[in-house]
C-alpha positions in Angstrom: 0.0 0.0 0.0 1.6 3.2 -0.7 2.0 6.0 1.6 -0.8 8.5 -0.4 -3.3 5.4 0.5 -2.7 5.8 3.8 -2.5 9.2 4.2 -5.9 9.5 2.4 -7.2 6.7 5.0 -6.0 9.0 7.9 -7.7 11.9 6.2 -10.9 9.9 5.3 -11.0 9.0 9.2 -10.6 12.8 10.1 -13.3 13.7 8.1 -15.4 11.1 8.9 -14.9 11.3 13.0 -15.3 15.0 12.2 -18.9 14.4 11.2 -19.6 12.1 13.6 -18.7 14.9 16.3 -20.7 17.4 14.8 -23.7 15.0 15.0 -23.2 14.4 18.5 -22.5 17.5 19.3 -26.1 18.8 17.0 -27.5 16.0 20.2 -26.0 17.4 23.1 -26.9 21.0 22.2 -30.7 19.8 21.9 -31.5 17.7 24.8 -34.0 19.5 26.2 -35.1 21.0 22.8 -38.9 19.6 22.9 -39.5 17.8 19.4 -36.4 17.2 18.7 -35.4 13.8 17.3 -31.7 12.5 17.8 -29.6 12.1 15.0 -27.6 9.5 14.0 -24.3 9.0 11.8 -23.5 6.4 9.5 -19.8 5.5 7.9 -19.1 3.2 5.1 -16.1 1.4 4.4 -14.5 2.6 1.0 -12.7 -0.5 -0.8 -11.4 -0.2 -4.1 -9.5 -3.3 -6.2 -10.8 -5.4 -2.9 -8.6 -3.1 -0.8 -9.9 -0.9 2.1 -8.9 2.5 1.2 -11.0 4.3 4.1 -13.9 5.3 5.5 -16.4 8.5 4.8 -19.8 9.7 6.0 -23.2 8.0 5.0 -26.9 9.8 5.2 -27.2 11.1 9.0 -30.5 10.1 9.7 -33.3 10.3 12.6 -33.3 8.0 15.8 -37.7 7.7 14.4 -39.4 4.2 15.3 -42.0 4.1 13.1 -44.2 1.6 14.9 -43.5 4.0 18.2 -44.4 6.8 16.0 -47.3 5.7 15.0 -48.8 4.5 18.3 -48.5 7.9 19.8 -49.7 9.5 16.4 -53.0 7.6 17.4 -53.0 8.5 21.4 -52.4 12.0 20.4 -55.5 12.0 18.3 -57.2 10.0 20.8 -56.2 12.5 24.2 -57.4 15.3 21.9 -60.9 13.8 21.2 -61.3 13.3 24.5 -59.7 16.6 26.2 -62.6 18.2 23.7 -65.5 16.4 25.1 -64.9 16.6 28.5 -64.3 20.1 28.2 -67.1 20.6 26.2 -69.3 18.4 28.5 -68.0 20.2 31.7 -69.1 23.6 30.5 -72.3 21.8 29.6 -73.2 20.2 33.4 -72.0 23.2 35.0 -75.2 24.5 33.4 -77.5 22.4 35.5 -75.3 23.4 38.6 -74.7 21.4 41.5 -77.9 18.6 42.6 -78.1 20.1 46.2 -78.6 23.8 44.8 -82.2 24.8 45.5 -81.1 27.2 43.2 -80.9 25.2 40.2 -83.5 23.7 37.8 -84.8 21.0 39.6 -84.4 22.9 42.8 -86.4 25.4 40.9 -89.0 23.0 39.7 -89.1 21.3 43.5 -89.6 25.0 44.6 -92.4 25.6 41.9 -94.8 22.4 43.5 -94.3 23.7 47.2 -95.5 27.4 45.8 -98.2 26.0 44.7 -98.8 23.4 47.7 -98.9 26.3 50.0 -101.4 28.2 47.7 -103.8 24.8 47.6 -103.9 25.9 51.4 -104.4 29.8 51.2 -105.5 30.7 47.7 -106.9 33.9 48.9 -103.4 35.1 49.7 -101.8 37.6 46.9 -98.1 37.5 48.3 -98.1 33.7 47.9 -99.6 34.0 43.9 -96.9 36.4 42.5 -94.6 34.3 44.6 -95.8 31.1 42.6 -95.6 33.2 39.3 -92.6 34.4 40.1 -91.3 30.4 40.7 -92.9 29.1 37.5 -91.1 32.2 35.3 -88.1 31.5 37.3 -88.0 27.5 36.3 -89.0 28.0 32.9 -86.4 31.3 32.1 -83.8 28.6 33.7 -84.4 25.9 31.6 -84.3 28.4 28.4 -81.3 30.1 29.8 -80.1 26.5 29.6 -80.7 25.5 26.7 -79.7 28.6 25.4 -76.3 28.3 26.8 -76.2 24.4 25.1 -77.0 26.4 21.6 -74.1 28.6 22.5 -71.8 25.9 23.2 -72.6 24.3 20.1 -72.1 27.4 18.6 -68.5 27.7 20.1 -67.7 24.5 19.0 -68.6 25.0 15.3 -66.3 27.9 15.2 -63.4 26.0 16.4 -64.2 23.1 13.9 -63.7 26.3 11.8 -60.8 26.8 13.2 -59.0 23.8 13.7 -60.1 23.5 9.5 -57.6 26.3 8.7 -54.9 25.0 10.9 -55.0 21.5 9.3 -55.2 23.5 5.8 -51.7 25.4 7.3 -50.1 22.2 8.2 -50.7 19.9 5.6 -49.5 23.0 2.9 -46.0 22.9 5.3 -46.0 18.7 5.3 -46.1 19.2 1.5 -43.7 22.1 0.9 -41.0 19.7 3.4 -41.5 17.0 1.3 -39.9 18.5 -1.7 -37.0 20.3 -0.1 -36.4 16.7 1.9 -36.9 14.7 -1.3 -34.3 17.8 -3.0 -31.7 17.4 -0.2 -31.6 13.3 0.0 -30.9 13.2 -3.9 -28.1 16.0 -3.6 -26.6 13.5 0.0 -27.2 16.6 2.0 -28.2 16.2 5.3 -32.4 16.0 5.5 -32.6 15.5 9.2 -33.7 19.3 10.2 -36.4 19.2 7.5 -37.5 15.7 8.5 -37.6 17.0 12.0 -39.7 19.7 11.4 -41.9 17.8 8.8 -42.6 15.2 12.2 -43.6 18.1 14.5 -45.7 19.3 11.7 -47.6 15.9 11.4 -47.6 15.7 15.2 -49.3 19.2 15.6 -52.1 17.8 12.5 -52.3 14.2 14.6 -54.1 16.7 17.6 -56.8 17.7 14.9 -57.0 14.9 12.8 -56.6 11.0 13.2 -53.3 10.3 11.2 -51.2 7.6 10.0 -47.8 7.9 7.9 -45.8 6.3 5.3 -42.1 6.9 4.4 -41.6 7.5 1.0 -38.3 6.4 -0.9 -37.0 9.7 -1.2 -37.5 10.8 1.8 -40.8 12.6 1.9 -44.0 11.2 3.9 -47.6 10.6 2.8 -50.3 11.5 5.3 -53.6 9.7 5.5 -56.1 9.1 7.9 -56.9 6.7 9.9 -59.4 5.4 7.1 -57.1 6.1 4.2 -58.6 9.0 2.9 -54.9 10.8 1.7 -54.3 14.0 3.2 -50.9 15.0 1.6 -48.7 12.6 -1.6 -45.5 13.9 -2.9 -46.0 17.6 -3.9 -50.3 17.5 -3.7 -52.1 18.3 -0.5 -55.5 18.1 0.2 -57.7 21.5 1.3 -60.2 21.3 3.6 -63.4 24.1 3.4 -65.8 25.2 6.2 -68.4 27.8 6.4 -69.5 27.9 10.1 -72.9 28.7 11.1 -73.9 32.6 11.5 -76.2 31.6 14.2 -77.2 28.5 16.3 -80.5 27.1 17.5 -81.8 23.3 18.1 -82.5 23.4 14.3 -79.5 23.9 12.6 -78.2 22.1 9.7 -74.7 22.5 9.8 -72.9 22.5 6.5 -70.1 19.9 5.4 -66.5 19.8 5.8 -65.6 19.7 2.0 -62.5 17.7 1.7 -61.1 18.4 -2.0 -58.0 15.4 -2.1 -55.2 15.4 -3.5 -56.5 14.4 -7.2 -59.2 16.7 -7.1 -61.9 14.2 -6.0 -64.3 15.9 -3.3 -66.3 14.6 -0.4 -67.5 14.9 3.6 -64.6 15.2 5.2 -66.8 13.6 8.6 -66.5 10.4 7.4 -63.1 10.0 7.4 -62.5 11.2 10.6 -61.8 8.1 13.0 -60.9 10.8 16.1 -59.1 14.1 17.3 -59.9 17.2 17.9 -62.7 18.1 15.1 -64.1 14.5 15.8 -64.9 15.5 19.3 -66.3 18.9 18.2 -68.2 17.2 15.9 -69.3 14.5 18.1 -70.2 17.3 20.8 -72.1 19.7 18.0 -74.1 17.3 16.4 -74.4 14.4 19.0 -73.9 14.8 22.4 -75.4 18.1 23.2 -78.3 17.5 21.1 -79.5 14.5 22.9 -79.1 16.8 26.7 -80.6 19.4 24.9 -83.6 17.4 23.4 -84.0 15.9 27.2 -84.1 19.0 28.9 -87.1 20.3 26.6 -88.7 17.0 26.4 -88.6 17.8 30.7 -89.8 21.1 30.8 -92.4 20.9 28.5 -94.2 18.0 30.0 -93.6 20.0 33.3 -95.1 22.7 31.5 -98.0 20.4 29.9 -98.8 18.9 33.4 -99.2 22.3 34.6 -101.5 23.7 32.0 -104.0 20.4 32.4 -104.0 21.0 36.1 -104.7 24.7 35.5 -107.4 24.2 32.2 -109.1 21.9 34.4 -109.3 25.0 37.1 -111.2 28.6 37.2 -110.2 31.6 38.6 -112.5 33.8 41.3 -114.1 35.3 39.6 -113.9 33.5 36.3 -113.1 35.8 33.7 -115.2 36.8 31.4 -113.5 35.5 28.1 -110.8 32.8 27.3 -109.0 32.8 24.1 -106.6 29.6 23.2 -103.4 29.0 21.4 -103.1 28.8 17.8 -103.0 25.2 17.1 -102.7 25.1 13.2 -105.9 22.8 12.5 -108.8 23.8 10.8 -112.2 23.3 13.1 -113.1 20.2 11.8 -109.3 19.2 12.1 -109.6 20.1 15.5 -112.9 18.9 16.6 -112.5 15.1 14.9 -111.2 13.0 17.6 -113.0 14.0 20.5 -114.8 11.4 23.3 -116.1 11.9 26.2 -117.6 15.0 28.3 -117.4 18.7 28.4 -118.9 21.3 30.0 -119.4 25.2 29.2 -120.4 27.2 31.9 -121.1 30.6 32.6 -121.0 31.7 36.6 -122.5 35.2 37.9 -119.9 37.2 40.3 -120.6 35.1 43.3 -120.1 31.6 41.6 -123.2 30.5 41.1 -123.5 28.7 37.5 -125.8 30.9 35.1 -125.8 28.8 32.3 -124.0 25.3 31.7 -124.0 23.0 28.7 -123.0 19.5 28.5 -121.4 18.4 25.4 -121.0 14.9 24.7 -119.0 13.5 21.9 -119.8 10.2 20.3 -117.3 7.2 21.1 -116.2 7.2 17.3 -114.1 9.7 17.7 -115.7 11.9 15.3 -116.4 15.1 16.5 -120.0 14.7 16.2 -122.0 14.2 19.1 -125.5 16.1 21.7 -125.2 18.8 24.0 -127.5 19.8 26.4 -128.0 23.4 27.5 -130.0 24.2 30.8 -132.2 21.0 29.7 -132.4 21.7 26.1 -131.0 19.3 23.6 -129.4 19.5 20.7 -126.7 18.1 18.1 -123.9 19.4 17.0 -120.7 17.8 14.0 -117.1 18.3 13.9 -117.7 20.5 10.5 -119.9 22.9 12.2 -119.1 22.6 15.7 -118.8 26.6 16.2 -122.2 27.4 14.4 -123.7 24.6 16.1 -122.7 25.1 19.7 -123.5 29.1 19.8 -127.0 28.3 18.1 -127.7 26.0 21.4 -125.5 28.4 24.0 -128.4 31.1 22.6 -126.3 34.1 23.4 -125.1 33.3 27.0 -121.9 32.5 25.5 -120.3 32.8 21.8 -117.8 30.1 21.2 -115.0 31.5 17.9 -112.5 29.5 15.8 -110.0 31.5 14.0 -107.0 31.3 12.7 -106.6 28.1 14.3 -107.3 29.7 17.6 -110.6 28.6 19.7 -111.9 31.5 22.2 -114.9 31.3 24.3 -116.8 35.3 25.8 -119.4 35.5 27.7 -122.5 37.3 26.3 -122.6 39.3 29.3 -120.8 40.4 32.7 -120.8 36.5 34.0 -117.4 34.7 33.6 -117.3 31.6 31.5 -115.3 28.4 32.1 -114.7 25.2 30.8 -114.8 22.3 32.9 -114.5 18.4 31.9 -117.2 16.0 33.6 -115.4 13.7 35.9 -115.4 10.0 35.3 -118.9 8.1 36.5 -118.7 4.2 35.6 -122.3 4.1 37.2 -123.3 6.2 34.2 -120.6 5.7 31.3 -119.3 9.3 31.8 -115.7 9.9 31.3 -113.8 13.6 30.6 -113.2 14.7 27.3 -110.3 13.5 25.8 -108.1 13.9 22.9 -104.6 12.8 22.2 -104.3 12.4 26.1 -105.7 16.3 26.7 -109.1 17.4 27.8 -111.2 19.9 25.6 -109.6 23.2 27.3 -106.4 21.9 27.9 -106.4 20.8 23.8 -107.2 24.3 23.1 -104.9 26.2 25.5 -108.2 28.1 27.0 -107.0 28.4 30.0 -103.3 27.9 30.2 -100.8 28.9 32.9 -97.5 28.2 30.1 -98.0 29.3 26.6 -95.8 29.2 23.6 -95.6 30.6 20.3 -94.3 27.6 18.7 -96.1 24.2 18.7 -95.2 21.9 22.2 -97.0 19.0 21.0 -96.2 17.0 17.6 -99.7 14.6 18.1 -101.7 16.8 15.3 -104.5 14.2 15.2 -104.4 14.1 11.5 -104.9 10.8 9.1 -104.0 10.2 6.2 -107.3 11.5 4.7 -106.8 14.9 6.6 -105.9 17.6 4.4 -102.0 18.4 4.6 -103.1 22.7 5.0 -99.6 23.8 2.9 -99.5 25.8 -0.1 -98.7 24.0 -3.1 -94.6 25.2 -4.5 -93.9 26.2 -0.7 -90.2 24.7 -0.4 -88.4 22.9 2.6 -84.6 22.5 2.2 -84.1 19.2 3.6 -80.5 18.0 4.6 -79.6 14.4 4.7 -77.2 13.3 7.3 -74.9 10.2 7.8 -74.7 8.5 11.5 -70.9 10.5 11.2 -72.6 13.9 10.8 -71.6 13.5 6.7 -74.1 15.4 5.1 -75.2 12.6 2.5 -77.5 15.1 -0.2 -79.6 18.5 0.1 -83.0 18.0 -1.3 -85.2 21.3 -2.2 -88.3 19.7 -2.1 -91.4 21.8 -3.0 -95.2 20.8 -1.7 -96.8 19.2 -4.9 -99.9 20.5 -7.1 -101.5 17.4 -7.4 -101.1 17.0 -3.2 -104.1 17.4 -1.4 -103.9 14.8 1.8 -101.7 13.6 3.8 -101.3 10.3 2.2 -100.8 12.1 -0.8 -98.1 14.4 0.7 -96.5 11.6 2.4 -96.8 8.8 -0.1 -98.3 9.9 -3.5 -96.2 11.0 -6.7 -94.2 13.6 -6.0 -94.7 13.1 -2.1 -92.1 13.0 0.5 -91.3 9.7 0.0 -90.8 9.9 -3.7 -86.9 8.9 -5.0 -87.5 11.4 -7.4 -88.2 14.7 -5.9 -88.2 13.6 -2.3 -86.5 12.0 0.0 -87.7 8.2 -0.5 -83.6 7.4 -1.6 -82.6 8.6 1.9 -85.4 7.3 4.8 -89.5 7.1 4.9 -91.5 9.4 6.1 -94.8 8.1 8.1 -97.8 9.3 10.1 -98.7 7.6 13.4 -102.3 6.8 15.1 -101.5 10.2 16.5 -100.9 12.1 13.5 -97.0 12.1 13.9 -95.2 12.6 11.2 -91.7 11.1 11.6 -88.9 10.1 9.3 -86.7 6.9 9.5 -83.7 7.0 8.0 -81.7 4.1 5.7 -78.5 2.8 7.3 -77.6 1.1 9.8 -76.8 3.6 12.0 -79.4 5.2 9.8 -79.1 8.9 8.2 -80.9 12.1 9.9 -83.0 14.5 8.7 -81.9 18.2 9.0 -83.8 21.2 7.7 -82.0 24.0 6.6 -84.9 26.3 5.6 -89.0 26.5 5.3 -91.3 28.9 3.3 -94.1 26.9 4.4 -97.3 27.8 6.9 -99.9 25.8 7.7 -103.2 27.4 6.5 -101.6 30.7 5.5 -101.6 31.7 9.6 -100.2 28.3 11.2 -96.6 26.7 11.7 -94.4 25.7 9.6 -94.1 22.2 8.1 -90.6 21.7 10.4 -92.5 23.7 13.3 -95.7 21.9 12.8 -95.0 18.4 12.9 -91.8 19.0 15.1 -88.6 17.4 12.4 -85.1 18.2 12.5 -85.0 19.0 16.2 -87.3 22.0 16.3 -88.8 20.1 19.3 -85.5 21.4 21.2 -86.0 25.4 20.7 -88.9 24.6 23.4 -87.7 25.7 26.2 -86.9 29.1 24.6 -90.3 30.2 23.5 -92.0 29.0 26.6 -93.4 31.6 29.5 -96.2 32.2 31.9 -99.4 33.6 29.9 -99.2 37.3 30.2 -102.7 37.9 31.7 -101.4 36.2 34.4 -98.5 37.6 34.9 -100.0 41.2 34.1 -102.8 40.2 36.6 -102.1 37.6 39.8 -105.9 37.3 40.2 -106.1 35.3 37.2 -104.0 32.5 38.1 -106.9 29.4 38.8 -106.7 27.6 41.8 -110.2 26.6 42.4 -112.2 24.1 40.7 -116.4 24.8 39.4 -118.3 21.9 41.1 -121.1 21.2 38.4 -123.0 19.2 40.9 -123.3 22.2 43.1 -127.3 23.0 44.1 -129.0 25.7 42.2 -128.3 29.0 44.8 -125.2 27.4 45.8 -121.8 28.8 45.1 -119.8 26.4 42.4 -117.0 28.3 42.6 -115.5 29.6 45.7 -112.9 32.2 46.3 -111.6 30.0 49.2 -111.0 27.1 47.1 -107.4 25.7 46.3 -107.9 22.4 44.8 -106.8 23.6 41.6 -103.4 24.8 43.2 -103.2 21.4 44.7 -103.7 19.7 41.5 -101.0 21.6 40.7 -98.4 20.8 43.0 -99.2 17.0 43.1 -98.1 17.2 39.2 -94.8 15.9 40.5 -95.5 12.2 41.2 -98.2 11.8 39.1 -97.5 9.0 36.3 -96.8 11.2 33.2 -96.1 10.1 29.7 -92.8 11.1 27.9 -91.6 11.0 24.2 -87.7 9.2 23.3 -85.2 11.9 24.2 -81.5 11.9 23.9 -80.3 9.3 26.6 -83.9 8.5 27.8 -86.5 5.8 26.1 -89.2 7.3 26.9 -92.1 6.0 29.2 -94.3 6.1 31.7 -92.1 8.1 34.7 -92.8 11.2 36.9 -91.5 14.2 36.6 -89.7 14.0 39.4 -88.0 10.8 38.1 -87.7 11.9 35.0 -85.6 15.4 36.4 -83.6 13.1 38.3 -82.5 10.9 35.8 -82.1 14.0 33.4 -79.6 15.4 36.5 -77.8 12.1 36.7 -77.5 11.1 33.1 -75.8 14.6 32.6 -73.6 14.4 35.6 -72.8 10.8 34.0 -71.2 12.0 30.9 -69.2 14.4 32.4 -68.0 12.3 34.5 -67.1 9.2 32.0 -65.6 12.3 29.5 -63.3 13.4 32.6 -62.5 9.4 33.0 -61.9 9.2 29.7 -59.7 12.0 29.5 -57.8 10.8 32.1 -57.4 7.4 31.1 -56.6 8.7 27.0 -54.0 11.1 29.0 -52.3 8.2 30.7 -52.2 6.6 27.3 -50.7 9.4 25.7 -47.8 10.0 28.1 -46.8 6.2 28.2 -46.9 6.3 24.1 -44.6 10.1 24.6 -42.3 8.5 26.8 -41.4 5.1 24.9 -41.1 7.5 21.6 -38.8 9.8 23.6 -36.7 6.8 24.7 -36.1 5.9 21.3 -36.0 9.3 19.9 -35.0 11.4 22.6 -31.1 12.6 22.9 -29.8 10.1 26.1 -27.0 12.8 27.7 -24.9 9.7 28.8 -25.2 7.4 25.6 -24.2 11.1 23.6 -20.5 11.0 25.9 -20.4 7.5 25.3 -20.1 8.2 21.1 -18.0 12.1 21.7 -15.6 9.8 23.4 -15.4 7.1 20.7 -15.4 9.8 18.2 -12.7 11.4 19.6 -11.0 8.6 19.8 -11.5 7.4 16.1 -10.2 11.4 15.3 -7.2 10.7 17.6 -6.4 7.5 15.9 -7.1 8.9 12.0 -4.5 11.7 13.3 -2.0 9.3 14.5 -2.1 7.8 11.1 -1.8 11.0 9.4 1.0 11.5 11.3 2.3 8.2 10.8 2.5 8.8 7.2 4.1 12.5 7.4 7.1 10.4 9.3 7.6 8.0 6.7 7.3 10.9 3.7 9.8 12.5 6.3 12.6 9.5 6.3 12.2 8.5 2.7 12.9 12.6 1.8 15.6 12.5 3.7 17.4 9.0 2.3 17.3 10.9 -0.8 
């Protein structure tokens, strides 16, 4: 070997050792650097003809375990999911505030009952009415301001899907724009690790957001997918994400879709290929989560609110007023009348009580509408399609009964008060109270309510399918099909048909609802119950939801709309918010009906009696009494009470939160076990980092010593010359 091959062997080990040092010392100078991944250097042997002539540096590359990157890729994702939630979920039970606050809803509602309790035992007492007024605002402005503050949180939680949209946009543009200068660098055998290193915080920032998994390309770049596959960023191409967030936020919503345009152009729903992170749990929280406590809540005050009103329509006040005038309930009067049985009364009652006038209306078993009255002794027959005509012609100007607008109202003819009182159940004689769709006749028509709304509360509409639908023919509804992933699946403008004139023909007939064609019969069925429910059933199992995204429509020109009306895409949880004591009452204390007509009483005998508080203890006793309640978010439905039914509502709530913090905890633990066995591998170890400056040092020493070595022997042989 000559002496130029071994000085260039003591040089090549220079070099090479030189490297090497710099690498470590890159290590040392980053320990605590967070992100940083350890380098490490590579030699090769350099052999020409078979002989060793060397050694020189190779591609420094990353201390990166895939496997351990890609289980804490996935816990990252996870941990965020779940830090979202229980945040989310916390802000929402801190609504309902702690279960031993008298000062929270159920406290409220508790405190509501006793109001009333007390005024069953001194109804004359005005101190004790506005105080029981005061209680039933208070409960129901709590429950809105609840359910308001759900809406709000919903609301938050869109914009930071919004958000979070534009970060991932930022991220996955920087992923790609690495890719190129690493793919650049690792063809020219300049060192890639700083870009590399940066590209892998990048992709650990987007796991947070996203669920992500990662391949290593040949030369050197990455390509990001999710979980599912759906490619996120390929070579030079990344794929852009789009997001318009809501301008404002009720029950109703239909939010729009994440638009995902790929990497070859393709579009689609970004929802459904999100396994977890951050925007899963928003999205989970948004569309899921909140809903269902929102939709339980309102499903609780309004039966609260229903209980209340049948105690107080079945209830006068002293004196009974001289008019009542109902809610507008959308029907026409046959509509409304068809599907009556059982007994009624209108009376009218002079200033001390006494009844004036009173007419017995009994509808035929059919459920027809038809049926006889008799007024002080005098028959008479009355129909469902002229029930108004028919009963004024027999009240003979005592009393003028008016349907308009959907709206029933009852006035007196002259300074007597009126009232409407159901006959209690006889078996001896057959009798049984009025009775529709689980409501008595003034109850049905909100005569006499103590809660009123200006939105429907009750989706039973009574109708069949030969009942007249009552919308306009080319009114529209913007329907918005949903996957179980929150994926909006299609947008159908669907327009009431021409040719529609019933239900069944709305529903079911060409052009109807369930049409493939121009409804929605490709997505779910539509169908109307016994009750005159309508309800939709989506395909899929977990089957799509129906969202509405906007309604011309009004039922009967003066009525609600088609979403309103038969209570679709969650308009059933804006409730709470439209729901108040009736403002005679609360203008007027005096009004509030505590005491109950007895139709039995002897003529010269007060039937009403300003001492009487039955009707306030019908009230309060609303609590334990069996009470029927629609499926709602976490709850079946069923027969419960309401005081059951708030306490579950309390726990179920308190429940989540608590599993989300368990989760978050347990996700958390997860996350740092994943961190910590990825930092082993990864992480710059100060004592392993001494152990290689000393060998390198040693391996410069040595490549010196040959140098050196060499220099002697050019030395000698110069000077035997």
């Amino acid at each position: 070997m000559s002496l130029g091959s071994i000085m260039n062997i003591g040089v090549s080990g220079l070099m090479t050792a030189q490297d090497q040092l710099h690498v470590v010392s890159d290590n040392i100078a980053n320990l605590n650097t967070p992100g940083y991944i350890r380098k490490v250097s590579h030699q090769t042997s350099v052999v020409t003809a078979g002989v060793g002539m060397g050694v020189q540096s190779g591609q420094v590359t990353l201390a990166a375990d895939k496997f351990l990157q890609a289980a804490t890729l996935k816990a990252s994702s996870i941990s965020a999911q779940s830090d979202t939630s229980y945040e989310l979920l916390d802000q929402m039970q801190a609504q309902f505030g702690d279960i031993t606050d008298t000062n929270n809803l159920f406290g409220q509602a508790s405190s509501v009952l006793s109001s009333m309790a007390q005024l069953g035992e001194d109804p004359t007492s005005s101190a004790s009415r506005q105080e029981a007024i005061s209680y039933v605002s208070g409960f129901l402005s709590e429950a809105g301001r609840i359910s308001t503050k759900i809406q709000t949180i919903r609301g938050d939680a869109d914009t930071r899907i919004a958000s979070a949209v534009t970060s991932v946009n930022d991220l996955l543009v920087s992923i790609r724009d690495l890719n190129g200068s690493i793919s650049g660098a690792a063809v020219s055998g300049t060192d890639t690790t700083g870009a590399q290193t940066t590209q892998m915080s990048y992709i650990d920032q987007l796991s947070k957001l996203v669920d992500v998994r990662v391949t290593q390309e040949a030369n050197g770049g990455v390509t990001v997918r999710t979980q599912s596959g759906t490619v996120l960023v390929s070579g030079a191409s990344a794929a852009t994400l789009a997001y318009t967030p809501a301008t404002s936020v009720d029950a109703s919503t239909s939010f729009g879709p994440i638009t995902l345009t790929g990497v070859n152009n393709e579009t689609r729903d970004f929802a459904d290929s999100l396994a977890s992170g951050e925007i899963k749990g928003l999205l989970d929280i948004r569309d899921k989560t909140s809903v269902a406590i929102n939709d339980q809540l309102n499903e609780y005050v309004t039966q609260f609110s229903n209980q209340l009103n049948a105690a107080h329509n079945a209830s006068s006040a002293v004196p009974a007023p001289t008019s009542l005038t109902g809610k507008n309930t959308s029907l026409t009067e046959e509509e409304a009348i068809t599907g009556f049985q059982g007994e009624t009364n209108i009376v009218t009652l002079d200033s001390s009580g006494n009844i004036t006038h009173k007419m017995t209306l009994t509808f035929d078993t059919d459920g027809s509408g038809n049926g006889s009255y008799l007024m002080d002794g005098v028959a008479g027959t009355f129909s469902a399609s002229s029930f108004v005509s028919d009963i004024n012609a027999g009240l003979g100007g005592a009393a003028t009964l008016d349907f308009t607008n959907g709206k029933m109202s009852l006035t007196s003819g002259g300074t007597d008060g009126v009232a409407v009182v159901d006959s209690p159940a006889n078996t001896a004689t057959s009798t049984v109270p009025s009775n529709k769709l689980g409501q008595g006749f003034s109850q049905f028509f909100g005569l006499n309510d103590l809660v009123t709304s200006d939105v429907p509360t009750n989706f039973k509409t009574g109708l069949t399918g030969s009942s007249a639908h009552g919308f306009t023919a080319g009114d529209t509804i913007s329907f918005a099909i949903k996957s179980a992933t929150g994926a909006t699946v299609a947008n159908v403008q669907y327009a009431i048909p021409a040719g529609a004139t019933t239900m069944t023909d709305l529903v079911t007939g060409a052009g109807g609802l369930n049409d493939t064609t121009t409804g929605l019969g490709r997505y779910g069925t539509f169908a109307l119950d016994g009750n005159g429910q309508l309800t939709f059933t989506g395909f899929g199992n977990p089957a799509n939801t129906l969202g509405v995204t906007s309604d011309t429509t009004s039922r009967n020109g003066t009525g609600a709309s088609f979403t309103q009306f038969f209570g679709l895409a969650d308009s059933a949880g804006n409730a709470a918010n439209h729901l108040t004591v009736a403002t005679r009452i609360e203008n007027n204390v005096a009004n509030l009906s505590l005491a109950q007509v007895n139709l039995n009483a002897a003529t010269g005998v007060s039937a009403l009696a300003g001492g009487d508080g039955s009707g306030g203890l019908a009230m309060a006793a609303i609590g334990t009494q069996s009470t029927t309640f629609n499926a709602a978010g976490l709850n079946a439905g069923g027969t419960s009470t309401l005081e059951r039914y708030g306490s579950d509502l309390a726990g179920q709530v308190g429940n989540l939160a608590a599993t989300a913090k368990t989760t978050k905890e347990s996700n958390a633990s997860l996350l740092d076990e994943a961190t910590s066995r990825r930092s082993s591998q990864e992480g710059v170890n100060l004592d392993e980092e001494l152990i290689h400056l000393t060998t390198y040092q040693q391996a410069y020493s040595a490549a010196g010593r040959l140098v050196q070595a060499a220099k002697d022997m050019y030395d000698v042989l110069l000077n035997m010359m």
